[in-house]
Structures are given as structure tokens and as C-alpha cells.
C-alpha positions in Angstrom: 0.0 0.0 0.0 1.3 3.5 -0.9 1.9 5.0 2.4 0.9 8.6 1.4 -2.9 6.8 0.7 -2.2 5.5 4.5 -2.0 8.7 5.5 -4.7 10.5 4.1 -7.4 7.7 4.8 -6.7 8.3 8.9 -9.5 10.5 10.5 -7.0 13.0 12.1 -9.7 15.9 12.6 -11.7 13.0 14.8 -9.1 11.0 16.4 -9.6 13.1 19.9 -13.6 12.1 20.0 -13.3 9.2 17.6 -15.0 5.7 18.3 -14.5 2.3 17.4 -17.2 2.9 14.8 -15.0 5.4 12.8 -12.1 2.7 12.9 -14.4 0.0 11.0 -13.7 1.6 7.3 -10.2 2.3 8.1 -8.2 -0.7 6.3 -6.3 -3.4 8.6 -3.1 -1.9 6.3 -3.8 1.4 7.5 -3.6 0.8 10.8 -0.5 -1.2 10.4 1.1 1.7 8.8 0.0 3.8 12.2 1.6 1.6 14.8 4.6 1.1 12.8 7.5 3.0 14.6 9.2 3.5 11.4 6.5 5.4 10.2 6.0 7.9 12.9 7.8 10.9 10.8 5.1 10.6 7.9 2.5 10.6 11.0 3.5 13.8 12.4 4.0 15.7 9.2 0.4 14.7 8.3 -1.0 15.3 11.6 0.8 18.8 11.9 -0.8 20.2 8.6 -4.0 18.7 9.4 -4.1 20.5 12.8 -3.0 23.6 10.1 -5.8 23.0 7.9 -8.6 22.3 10.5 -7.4 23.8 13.7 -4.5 26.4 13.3 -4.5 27.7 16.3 -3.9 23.8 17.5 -1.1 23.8 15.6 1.7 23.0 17.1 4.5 20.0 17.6 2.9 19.0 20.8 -0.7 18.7 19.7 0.4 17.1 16.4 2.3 14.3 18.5 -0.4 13.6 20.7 -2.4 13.3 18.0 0.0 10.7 16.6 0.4 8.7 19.7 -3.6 8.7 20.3 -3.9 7.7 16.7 -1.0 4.4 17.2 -3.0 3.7 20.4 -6.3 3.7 18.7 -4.8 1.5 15.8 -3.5 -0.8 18.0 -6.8 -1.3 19.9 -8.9 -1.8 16.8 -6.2 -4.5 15.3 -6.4 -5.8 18.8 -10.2 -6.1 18.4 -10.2 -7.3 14.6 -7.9 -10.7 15.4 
């Protein structure tokens, strides 16, 4: 999977209030993608100009890494859940 599609298809303008409901049409490969260490660069630019886009005043290296670490918590739960 192209990891910039991995990206994009993560609800990051949810992910504070999200629920296991928004989780179900997010692909098993896209949450792999999120807990993946490696990947946790991509994450945080995506998350920062998210935050940019949708919250600016939110925009900040601190939000945008807790967004990242709520989003690899969530991912891991709903893989968790799907097995």
C-alpha cells in the first residue's frame, strides 16, 4: 500500500472524540502503517498540517504528536479487536 494513501485515509480531525465505529472503514493496512515505529515521521507531518488545515490555532509539535500517539494507540486497539 502507498503509504501517502495511509495517510490520508486516517480520520486526524476526529481522532480526539473518535470511536470504534469510525475505525471499522479504516483498512487493517492502514492501521498497520500507524503503529509502525518507522513510520511515525510521515505521521506527524500529516498530523501537523492537518491540525493547520482544521485547527491552526492547535497547531503545534505538541498537539500534532499527541495526535500521533492517540492515533497508534487507537490503531493498535482496533487491530487488537479485529484478530
Amino acid at each position: 500500500m502507498d503509504k501517502n494513501s495511509s495517510i490520508a485515509s486516517l480520520p486526524w480531525d476526529e481522532i480526539t472524540v473518535i470511536g470504534k465505529d469510525k475505525f471499522k472503514a479504516v483498512p487493517r493496512e492502514t492501521l498497520q502503517f500507524a503503529v509502525d515505529p518507522a513510520n511515525h515521521d510521515q505521521m506527524f507531518k500529516s498530523a501537523l498540517e492537518s491540525l493547520k488545515q482544521t485547527n491552526p490555532k492547535r497547531a503545534t509539535f505538541e498537539e500534532a504528536e499527541k495526535l500521533v500517539e492517540m492515533m497508534r494507540e487507537s490503531a493498535k486497539l482496533v487491530l487488537e479487536a479485529r484478530k
